[in-house]
C-alpha atoms as a printed R data frame, in Angstrom:
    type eleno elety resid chain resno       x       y       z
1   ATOM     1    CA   UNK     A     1  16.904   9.455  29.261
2   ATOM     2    CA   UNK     A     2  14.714   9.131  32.085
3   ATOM     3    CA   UNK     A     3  15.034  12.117  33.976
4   ATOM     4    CA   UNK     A     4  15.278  15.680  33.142
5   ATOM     5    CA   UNK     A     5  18.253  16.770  31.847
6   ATOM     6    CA   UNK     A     6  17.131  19.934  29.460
7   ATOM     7    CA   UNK     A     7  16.098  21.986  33.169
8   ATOM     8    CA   UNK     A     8  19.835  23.277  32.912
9   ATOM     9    CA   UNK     A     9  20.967  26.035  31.599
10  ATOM    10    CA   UNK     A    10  23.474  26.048  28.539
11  ATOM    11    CA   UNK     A    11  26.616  25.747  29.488
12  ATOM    12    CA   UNK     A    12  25.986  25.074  33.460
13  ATOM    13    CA   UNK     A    13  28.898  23.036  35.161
14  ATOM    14    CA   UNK     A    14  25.945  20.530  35.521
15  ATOM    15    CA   UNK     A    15  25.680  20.312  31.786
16  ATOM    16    CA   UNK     A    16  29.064  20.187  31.485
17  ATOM    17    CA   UNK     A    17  29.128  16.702  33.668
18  ATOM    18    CA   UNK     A    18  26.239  15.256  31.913
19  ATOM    19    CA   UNK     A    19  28.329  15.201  28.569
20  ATOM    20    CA   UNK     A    20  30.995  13.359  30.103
21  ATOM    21    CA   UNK     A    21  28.502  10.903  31.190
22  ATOM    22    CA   UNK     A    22  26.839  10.436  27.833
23  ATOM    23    CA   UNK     A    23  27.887   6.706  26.495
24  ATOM    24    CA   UNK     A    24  29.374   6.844  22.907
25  ATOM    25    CA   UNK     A    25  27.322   3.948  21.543
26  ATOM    26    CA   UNK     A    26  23.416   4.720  22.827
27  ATOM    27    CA   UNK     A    27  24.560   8.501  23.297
28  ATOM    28    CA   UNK     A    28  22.337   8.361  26.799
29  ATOM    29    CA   UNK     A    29  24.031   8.373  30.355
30  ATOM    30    CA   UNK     A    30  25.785   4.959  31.091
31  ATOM    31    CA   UNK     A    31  23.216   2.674  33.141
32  ATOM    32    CA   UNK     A    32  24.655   0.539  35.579
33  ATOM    33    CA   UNK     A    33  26.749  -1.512  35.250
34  ATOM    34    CA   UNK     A    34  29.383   0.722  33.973
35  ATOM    35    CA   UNK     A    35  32.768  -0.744  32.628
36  ATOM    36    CA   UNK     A    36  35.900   0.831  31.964
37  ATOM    37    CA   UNK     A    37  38.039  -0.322  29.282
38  ATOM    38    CA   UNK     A    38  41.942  -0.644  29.394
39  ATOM    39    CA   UNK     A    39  42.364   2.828  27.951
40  ATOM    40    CA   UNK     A    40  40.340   4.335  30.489
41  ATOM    41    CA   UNK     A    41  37.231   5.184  28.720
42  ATOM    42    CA   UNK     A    42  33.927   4.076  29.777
43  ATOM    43    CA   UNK     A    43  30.571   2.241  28.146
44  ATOM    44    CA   UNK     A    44  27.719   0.892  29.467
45  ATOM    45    CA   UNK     A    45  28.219  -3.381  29.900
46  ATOM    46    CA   UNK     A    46  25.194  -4.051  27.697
47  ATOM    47    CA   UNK     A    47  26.188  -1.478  24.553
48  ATOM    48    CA   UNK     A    48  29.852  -3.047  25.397
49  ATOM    49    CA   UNK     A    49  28.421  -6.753  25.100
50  ATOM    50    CA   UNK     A    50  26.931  -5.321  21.663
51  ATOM    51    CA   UNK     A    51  29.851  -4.322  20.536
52  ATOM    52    CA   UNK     A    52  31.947  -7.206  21.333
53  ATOM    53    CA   UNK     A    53  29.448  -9.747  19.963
54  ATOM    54    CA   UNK     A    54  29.185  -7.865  16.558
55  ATOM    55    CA   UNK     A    55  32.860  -7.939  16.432
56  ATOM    56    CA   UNK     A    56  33.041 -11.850  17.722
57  ATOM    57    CA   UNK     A    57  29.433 -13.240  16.074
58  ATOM    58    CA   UNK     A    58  30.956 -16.460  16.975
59  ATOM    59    CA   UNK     A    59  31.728 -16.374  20.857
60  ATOM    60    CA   UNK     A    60  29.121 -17.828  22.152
61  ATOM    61    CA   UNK     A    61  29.669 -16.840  26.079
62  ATOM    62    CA   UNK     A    62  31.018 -17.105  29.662
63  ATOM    63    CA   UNK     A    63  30.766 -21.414  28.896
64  ATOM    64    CA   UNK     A    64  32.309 -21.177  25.447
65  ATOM    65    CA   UNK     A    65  35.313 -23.213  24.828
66  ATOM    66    CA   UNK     A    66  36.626 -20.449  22.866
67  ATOM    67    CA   UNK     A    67  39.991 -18.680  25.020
68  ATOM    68    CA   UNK     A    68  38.154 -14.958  24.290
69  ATOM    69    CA   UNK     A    69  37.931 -12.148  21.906
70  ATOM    70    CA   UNK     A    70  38.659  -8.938  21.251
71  ATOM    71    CA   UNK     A    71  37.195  -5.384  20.127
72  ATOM    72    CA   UNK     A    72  37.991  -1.344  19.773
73  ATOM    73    CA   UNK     A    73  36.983   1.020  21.454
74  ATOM    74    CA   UNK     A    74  34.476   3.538  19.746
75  ATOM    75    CA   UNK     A    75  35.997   6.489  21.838
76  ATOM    76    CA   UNK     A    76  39.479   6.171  20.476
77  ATOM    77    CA   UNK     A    77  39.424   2.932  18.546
78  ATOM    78    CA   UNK     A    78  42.318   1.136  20.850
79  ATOM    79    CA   UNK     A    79  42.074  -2.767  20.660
80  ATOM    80    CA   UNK     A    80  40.858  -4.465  23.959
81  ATOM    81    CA   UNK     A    81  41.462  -7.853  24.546
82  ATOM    82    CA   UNK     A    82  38.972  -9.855  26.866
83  ATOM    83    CA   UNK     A    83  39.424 -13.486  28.236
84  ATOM    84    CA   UNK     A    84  36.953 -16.408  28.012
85  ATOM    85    CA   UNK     A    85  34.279 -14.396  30.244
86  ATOM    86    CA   UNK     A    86  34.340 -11.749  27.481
87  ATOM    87    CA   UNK     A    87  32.900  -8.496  28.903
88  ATOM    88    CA   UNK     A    88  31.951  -9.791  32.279
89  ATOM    89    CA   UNK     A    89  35.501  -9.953  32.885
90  ATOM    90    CA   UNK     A    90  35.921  -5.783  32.698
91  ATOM    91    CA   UNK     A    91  35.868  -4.038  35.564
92  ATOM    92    CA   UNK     A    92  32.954  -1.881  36.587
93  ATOM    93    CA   UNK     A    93  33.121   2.032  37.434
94  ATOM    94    CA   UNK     A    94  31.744   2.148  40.751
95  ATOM    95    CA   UNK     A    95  33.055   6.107  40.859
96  ATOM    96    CA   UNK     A    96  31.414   7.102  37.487
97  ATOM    97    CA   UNK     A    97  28.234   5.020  38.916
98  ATOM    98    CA   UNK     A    98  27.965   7.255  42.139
99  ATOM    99    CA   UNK     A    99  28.236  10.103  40.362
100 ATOM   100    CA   UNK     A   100  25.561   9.406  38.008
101 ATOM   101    CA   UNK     A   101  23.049   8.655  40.879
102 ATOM   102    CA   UNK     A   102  23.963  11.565  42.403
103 ATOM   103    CA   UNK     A   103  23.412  13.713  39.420
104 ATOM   104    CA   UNK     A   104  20.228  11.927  39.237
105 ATOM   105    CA   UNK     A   105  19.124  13.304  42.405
106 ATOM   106    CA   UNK     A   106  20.392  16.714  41.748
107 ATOM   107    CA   UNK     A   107  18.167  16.775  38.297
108 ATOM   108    CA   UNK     A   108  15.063  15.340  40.046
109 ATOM   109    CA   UNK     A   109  15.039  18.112  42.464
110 ATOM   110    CA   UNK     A   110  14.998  21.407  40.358
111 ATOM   111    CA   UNK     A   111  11.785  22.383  39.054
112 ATOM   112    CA   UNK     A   112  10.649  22.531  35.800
113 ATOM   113    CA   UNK     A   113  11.102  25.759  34.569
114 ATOM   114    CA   UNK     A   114   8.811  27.352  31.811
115 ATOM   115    CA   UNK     A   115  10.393  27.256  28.150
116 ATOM   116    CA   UNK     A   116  12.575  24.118  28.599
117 ATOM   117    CA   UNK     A   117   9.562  21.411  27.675
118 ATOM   118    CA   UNK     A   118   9.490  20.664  23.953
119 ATOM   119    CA   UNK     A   119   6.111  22.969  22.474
120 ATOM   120    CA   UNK     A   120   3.993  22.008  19.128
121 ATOM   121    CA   UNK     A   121   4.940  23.740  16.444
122 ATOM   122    CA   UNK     A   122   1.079  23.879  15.323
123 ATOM   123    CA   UNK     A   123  -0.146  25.637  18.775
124 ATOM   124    CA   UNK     A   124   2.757  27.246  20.364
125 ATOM   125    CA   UNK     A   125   1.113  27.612  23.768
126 ATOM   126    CA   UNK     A   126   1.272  23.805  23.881
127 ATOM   127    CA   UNK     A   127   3.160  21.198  25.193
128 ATOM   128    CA   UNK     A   128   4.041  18.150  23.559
129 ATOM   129    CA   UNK     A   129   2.909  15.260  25.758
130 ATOM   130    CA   UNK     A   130   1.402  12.738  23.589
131 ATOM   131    CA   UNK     A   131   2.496  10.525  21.113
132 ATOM   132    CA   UNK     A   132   0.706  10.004  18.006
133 ATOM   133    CA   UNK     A   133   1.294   5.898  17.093
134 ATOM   134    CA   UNK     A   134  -0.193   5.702  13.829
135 ATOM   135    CA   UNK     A   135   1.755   8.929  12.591
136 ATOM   136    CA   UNK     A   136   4.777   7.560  15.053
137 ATOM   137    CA   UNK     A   137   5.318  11.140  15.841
138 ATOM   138    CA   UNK     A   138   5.132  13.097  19.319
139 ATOM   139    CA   UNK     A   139   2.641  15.862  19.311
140 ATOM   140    CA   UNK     A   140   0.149  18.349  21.608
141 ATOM   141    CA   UNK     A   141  -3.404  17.494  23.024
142 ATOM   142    CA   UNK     A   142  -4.774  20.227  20.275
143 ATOM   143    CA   UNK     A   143  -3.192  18.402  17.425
144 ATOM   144    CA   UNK     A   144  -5.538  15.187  18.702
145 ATOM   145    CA   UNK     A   145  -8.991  17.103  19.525
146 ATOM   146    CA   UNK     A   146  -8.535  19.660  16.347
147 ATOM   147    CA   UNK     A   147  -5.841  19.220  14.504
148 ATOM   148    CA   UNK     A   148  -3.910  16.839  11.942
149 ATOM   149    CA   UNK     A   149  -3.971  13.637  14.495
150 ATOM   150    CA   UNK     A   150  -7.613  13.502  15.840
151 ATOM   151    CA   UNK     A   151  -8.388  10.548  13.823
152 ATOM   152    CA   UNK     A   152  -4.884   9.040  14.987
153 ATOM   153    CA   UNK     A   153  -4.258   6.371  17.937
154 ATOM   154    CA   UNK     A   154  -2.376   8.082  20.394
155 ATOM   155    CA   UNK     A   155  -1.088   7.183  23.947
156 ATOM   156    CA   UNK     A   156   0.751   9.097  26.730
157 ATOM   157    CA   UNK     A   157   3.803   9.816  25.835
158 ATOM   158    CA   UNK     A   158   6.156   8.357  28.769
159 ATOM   159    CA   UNK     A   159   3.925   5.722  28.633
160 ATOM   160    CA   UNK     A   160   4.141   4.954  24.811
161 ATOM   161    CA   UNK     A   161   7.899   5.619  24.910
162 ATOM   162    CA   UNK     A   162   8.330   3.065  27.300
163 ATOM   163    CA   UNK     A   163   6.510   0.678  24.402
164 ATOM   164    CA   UNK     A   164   8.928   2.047  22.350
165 ATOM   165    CA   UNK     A   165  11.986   1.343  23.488
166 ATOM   166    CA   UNK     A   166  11.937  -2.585  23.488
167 ATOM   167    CA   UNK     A   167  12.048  -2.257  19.701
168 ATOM   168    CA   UNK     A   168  13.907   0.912  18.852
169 ATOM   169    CA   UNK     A   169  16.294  -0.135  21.351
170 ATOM   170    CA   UNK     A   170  17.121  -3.680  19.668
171 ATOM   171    CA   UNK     A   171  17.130  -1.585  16.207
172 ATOM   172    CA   UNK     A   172  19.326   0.637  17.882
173 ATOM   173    CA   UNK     A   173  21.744  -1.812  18.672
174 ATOM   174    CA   UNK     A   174  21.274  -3.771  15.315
175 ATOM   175    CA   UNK     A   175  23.118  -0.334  13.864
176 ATOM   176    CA   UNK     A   176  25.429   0.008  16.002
177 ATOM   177    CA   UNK     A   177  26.320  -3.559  15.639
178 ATOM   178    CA   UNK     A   178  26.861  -3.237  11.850
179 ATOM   179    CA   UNK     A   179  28.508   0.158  12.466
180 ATOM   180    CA   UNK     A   180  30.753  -1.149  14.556
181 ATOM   181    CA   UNK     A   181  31.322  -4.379  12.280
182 ATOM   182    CA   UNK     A   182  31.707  -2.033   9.602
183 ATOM   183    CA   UNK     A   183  34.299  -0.091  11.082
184 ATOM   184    CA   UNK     A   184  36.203  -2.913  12.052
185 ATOM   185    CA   UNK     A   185  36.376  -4.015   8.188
186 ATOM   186    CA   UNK     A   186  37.262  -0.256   7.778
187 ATOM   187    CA   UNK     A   187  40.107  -0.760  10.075
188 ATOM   188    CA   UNK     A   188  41.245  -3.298   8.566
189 ATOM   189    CA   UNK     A   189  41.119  -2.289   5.238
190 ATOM   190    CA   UNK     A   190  43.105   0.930   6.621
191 ATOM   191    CA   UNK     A   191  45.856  -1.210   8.696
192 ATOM   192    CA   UNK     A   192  46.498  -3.169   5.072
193 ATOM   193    CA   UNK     A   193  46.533  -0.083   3.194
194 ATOM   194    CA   UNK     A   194  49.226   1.142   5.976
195 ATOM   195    CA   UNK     A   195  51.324  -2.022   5.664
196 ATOM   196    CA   UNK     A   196  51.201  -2.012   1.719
197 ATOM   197    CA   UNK     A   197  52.473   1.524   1.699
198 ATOM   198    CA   UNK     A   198  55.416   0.833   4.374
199 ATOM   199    CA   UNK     A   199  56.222  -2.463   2.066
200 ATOM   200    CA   UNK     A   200  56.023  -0.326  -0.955
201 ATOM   201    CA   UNK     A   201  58.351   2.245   0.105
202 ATOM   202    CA   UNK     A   202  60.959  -0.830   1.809
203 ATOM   203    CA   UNK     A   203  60.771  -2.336  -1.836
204 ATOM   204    CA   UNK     A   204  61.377   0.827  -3.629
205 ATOM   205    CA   UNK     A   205  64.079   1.885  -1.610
206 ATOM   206    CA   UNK     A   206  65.830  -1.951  -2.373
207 ATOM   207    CA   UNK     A   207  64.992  -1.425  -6.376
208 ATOM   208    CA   UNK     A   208  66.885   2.113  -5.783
209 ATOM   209    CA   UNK     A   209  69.630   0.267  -4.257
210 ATOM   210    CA   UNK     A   210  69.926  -2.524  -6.747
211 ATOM   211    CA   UNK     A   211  69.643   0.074  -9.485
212 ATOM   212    CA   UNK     A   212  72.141   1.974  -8.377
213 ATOM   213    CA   UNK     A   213  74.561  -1.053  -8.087
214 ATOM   214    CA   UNK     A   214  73.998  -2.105 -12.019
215 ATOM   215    CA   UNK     A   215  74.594   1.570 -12.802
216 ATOM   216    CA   UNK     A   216  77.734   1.739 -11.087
217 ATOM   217    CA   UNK     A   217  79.024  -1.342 -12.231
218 ATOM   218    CA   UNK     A   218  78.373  -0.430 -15.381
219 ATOM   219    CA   UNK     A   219  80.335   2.851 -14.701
220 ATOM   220    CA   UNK     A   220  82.837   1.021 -13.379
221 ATOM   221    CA   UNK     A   221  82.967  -1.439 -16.651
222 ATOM   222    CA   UNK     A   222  82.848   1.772 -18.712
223 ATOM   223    CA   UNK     A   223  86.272   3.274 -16.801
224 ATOM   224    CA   UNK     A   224  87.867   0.196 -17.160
225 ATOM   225    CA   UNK     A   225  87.438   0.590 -20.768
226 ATOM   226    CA   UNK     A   226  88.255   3.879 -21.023
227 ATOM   227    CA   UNK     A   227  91.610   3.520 -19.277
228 ATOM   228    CA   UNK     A   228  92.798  -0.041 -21.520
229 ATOM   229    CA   UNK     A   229  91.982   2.370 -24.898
230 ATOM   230    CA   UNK     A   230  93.569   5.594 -23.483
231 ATOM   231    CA   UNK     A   231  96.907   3.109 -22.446
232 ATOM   232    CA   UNK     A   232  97.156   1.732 -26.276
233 ATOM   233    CA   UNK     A   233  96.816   5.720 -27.335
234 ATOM   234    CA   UNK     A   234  99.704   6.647 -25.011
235 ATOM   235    CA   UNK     A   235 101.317   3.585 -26.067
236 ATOM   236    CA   UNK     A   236 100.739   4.363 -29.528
237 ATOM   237    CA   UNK     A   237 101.776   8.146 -29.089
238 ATOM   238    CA   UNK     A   238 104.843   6.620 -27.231
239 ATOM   239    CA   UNK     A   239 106.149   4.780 -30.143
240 ATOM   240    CA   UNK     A   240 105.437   7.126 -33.137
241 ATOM   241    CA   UNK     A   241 107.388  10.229 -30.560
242 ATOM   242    CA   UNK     A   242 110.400   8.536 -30.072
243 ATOM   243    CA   UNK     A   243 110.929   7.274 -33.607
244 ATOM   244    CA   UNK     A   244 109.865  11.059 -34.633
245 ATOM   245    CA   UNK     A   245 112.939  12.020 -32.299
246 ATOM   246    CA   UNK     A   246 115.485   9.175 -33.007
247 ATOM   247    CA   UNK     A   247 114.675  11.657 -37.042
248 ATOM   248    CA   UNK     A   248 115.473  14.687 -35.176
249 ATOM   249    CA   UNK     A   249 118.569  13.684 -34.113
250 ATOM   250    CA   UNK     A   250 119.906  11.388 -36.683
251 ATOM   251    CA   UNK     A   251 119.227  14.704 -38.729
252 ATOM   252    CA   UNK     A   252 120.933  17.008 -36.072
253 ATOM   253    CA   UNK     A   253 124.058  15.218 -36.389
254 ATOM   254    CA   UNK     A   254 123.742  15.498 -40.300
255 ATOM   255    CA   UNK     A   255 123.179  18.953 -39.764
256 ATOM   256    CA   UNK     A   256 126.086  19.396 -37.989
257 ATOM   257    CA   UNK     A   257 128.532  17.502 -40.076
258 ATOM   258    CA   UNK     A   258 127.399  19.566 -42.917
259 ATOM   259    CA   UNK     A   259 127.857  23.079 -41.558
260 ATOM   260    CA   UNK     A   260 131.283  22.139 -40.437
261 ATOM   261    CA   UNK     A   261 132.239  20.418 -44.373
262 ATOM   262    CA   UNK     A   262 130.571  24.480 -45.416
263 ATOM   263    CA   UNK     A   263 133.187  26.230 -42.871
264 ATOM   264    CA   UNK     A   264 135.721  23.691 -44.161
265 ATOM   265    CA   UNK     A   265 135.039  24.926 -48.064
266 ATOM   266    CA   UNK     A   266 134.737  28.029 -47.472
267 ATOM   267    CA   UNK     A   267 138.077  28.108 -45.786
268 ATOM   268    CA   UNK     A   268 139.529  26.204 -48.912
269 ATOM   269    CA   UNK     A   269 138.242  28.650 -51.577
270 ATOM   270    CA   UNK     A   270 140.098  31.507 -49.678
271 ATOM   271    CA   UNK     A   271 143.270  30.199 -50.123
272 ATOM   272    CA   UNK     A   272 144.579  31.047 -53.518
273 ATOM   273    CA   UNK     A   273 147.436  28.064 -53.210
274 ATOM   274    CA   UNK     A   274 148.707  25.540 -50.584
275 ATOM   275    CA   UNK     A   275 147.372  22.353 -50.298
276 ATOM   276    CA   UNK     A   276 144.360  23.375 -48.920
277 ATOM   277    CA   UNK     A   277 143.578  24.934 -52.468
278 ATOM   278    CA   UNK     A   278 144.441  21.408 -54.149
279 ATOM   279    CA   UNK     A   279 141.594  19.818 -52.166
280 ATOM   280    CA   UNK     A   280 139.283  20.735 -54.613
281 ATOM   281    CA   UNK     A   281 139.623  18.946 -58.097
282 ATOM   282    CA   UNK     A   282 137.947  20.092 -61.295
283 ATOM   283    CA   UNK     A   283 134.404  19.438 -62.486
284 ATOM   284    CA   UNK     A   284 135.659  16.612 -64.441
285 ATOM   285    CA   UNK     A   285 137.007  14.714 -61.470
286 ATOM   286    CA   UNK     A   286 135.148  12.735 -58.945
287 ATOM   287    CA   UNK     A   287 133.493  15.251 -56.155
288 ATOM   288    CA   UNK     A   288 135.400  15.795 -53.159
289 ATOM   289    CA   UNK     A   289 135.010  13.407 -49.245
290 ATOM   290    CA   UNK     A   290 133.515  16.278 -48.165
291 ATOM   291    CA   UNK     A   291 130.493  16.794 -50.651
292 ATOM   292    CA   UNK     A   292 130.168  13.108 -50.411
293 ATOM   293    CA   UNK     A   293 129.609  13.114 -47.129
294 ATOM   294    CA   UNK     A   294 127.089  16.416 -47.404
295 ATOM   295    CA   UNK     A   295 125.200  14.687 -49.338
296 ATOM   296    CA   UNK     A   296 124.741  11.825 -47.182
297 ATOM   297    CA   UNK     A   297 121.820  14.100 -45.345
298 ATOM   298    CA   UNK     A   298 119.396  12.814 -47.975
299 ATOM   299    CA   UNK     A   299 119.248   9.623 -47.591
300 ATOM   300    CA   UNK     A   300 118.569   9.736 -44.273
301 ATOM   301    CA   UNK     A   301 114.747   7.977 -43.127
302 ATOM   302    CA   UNK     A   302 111.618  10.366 -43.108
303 ATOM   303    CA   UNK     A   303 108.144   9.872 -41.826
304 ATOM   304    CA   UNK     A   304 105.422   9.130 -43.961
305 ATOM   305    CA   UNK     A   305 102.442  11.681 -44.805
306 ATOM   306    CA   UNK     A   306  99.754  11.500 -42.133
307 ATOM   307    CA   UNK     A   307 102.317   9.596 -39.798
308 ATOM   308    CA   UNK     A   308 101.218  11.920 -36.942
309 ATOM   309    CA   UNK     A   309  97.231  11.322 -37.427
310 ATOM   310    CA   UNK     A   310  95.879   9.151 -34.678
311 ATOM   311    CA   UNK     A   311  92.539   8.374 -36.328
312 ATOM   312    CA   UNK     A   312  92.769   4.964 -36.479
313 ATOM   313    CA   UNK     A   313  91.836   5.226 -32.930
314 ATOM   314    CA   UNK     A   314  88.598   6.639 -33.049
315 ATOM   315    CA   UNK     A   315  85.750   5.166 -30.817
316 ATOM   316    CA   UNK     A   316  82.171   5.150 -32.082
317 ATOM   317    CA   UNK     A   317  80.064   5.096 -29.469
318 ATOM   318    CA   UNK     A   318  76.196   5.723 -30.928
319 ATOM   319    CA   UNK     A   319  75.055   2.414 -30.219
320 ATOM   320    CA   UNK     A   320  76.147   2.643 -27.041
321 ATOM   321    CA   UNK     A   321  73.948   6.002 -26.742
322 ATOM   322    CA   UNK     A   322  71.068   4.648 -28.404
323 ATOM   323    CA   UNK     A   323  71.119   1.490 -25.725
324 ATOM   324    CA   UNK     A   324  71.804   3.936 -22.562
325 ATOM   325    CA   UNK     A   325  68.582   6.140 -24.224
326 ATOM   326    CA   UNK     A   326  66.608   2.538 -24.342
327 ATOM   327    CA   UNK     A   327  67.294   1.710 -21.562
328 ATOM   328    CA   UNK     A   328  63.498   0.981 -19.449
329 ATOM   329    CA   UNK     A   329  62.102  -1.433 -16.408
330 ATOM   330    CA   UNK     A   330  61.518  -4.980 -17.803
331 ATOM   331    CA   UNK     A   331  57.292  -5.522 -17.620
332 ATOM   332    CA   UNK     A   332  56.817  -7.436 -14.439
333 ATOM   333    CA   UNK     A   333  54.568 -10.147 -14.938
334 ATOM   334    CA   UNK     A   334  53.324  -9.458 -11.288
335 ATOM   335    CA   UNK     A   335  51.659  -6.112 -11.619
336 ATOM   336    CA   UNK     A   336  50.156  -6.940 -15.179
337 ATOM   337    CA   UNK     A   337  48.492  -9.735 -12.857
338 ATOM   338    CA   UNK     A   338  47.462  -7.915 -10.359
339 ATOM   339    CA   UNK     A   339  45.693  -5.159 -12.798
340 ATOM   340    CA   UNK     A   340  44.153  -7.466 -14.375
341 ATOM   341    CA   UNK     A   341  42.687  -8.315 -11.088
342 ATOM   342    CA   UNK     A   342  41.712  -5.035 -10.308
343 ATOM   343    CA   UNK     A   343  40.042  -4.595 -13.533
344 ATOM   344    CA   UNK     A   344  37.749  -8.141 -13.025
345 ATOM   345    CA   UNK     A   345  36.557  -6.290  -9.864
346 ATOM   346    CA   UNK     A   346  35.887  -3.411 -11.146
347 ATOM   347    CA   UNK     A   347  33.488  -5.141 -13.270
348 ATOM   348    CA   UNK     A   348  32.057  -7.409 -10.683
C-alpha cells in the first residue's frame, strides 16, 4: 500500500473498512478501476484481467474473433461469464472507488504516532527505513554504518520499493495466475468427482432394482413350483383317502351283516326244538347260509403295508441350496479395465 494504514488502532471502525477494501488476489486496497462481478463481489480490473487470462490463455482481446470467456470468482468461486470485450465489459464500482479516496484522505491526515513504524530487531530504538538490496531485506540506518549490512548496497526504502514492485508485482501475478489455473483444474476435478458419485449412486440404485426383479421372479418361479407339487400331494392324498374309505365301509357293511347272522345264532341255539333249532345241521353236513355268508368278511380287499407312506414324494433340494449359496456378481469386464488403468498411472 501506499499510504498509511497501520496509524489505526486494532479494531477501529476505520480498520474495520480497510478489510473490506482489501482485493482477494493482490491482498492490497482495490486501485481504480474497480469492477464488480455478477455476484456482487469486487476486484481490481488489472488482478481481474489476470485472472481471466490465466483461465482463457487463448483469448487474445477486445479484437479477438473469439465470442468471450469465462472465470470464478476467488471470493466465492461463482462462474462469470464475459462477452468478446472480456473484462472491459464489467462494470466499474464508482461507490467502492469514492470511498477508497476518501479513506485515503482520512489516513493521510492522522499523524504518525510513535510505536506503529516497523523497528530493527538488532537496535530497537530504530526504525526500519532502508532497504538492504544485496541481502533483499529491509533494515535500520545502524544495521548499514555498524552492523550486519555495512558492506551491503542499500537504497531508501520507498524509493527501492518502488524498484521493486515492477518485478515482484509481475511474479506476483505469475502465482496467482497458476493458482488460479490450478484451482480451476481443482474445480474441475471436484465437479467430475461430484457427477461420478451422483451417476454411481443412479446406477446402483437401477442394479438394486434389476436385482430385485430376478429375485422375485425367481420367487415367483419357486411358488409356482411349490403349488404344482403340493396339488399332485393333495391329489395323491385324495386318491389313496377315498379308496382307504370305500375299505371302511365295504367292511362296515360286513360288520354289520355279521353281528346280525351272531344275534340270529344265538337266537337258534336257545331254542331246544322248532324249526329254528333244525337250521343248524351237524358237523358232517355242509355249514349253514349264515356262516357262509360270515365268512364272506375275509375276502374282502385290504391295503397294502406302507400304503399310507407318502415318501415317494420327497423333494431334494441341496443343489438348489448350494446354487442360491453360489450365487455372486458376474466380473464386469469394465471395472477390471478401468483398474488396470488406474494401476498404469499409478506407475507413470
Amino acid at each position: 500500500m501506499d499510504f498509511q494504514a497501520g496509524i489505526l488502532q486494532d479494531g477501529s471502525p476505520m480498520e474495520s473498512l480497510e478489510k473490506q477494501l482489501i482485493c482477494p488476489i493482490c491482498l492490497e486496497m482495490f486501485t481504480k478501476p474497480v469492477v464488480i462481478l455478477p455476484c456482487q463481489h469486487n476486484l481490481c480490473r488489472k488482478c481481474a484481467n489476470d485472472v481471466f487470462q490465466a483461465a482463457n490463455p487463448y483469448w487474445q482481446g477486445r479484437s479477438s474473433v473469439i465470442s468471450g470467456g469465462r472465470f470464478r470468482c476467488p471470493s466465492c468461486r461463482h462462474e462469470v461469464l464475459l462477452d468478446r470485450h472480456g473484462v472491459y465489459g464489467l462494470q466499474r464500482n464508482l461507490l467502492v472507488e469514492n470511498i477508497i479516496d476518501i479513506y485515503k484522505q482520512e489516513c493521510s491526515s492522522r499523524p504518525l504516532k510513535k510505536g506503529e513504524h516497523p523497528m530493527c530487531k538488532e537496535h530497537e530504538d530504530e526504525r526500519i527505513n532502508i532497504y538492504c538490496v544485496t541481502c533483499e531485506v529491509p533494515t535500520c540506518s545502524m544495521c548499514k554504518v555498524f552492523g550486519a549490512h555495512k558492506d551491503c548496497e542499500v537504497a531508501p526504502l520507498q524509493t527501492d520499493l518502488k524498484l521493486l514492485s515492477v518485478p515482484h508485482q509481475t511474479e506476483l501475478n505469475n502465482c496467482i495466475s497458476m493458482l488460479v489455473a490450478g484451482n480451476d483444474r481443482i474445480q474441475t476435478i471436484i465437479s467430475q468427482l461430484e457427477d461420478s458419485c451422483q451417476s454411481t449412486e443412479e446406477n446402483s440404485e437401477a442394479a438394486k432394482r434389476e436385482l430385485c426383479a430376478r429375485f422375485d421372479a425367481l420367487a415367483a418361479l419357486l411358488e409356482e413350483k411349490k403349488a404344482e407339487l403340493l396339488q399332485r400331494i393333495s391329489q395323491e392324498q385324495a386318491g389313496k383317502t377315498a379308496f382307504i374309505q370305500s375299505l371302511i365301509c365295504q367292511y362296515k357293511e360286513q360288520l354289520e351283516k355279521s353281528s346280525r347272522l351272531v344275534e340270529t345264532a344265538i337266537q337258534a341255539a336257545e331254542e331246544t326244538g322248532g324249526a329254528a333249532f333244525l337250521m343248524v345241521r351237524p358237523s358232517n353236513l355242509p355249514p349253514p347260509r349264515w356262516i357262509v355268508e360270515a365268512s364272506k368278511g375275509g375276502r374282502l380287499d385290504k391295503i397294502e403295508q406302507g400304503y399310507e407312506s407318502m415318501d415317494a414324494f420327497t423333494v431334494s433340494l441341496d443343489h438348489l441350496t448350494e446354487a442360491v449359496h453360489a450365487l455372486d456378481f458376474d466380473p464386469a469386464e469394465e471395472d477390471e479395465e478401468y483398474f488396470d488403468g488406474e494401476e498404469e498411472e499409478g506407475e507413470e
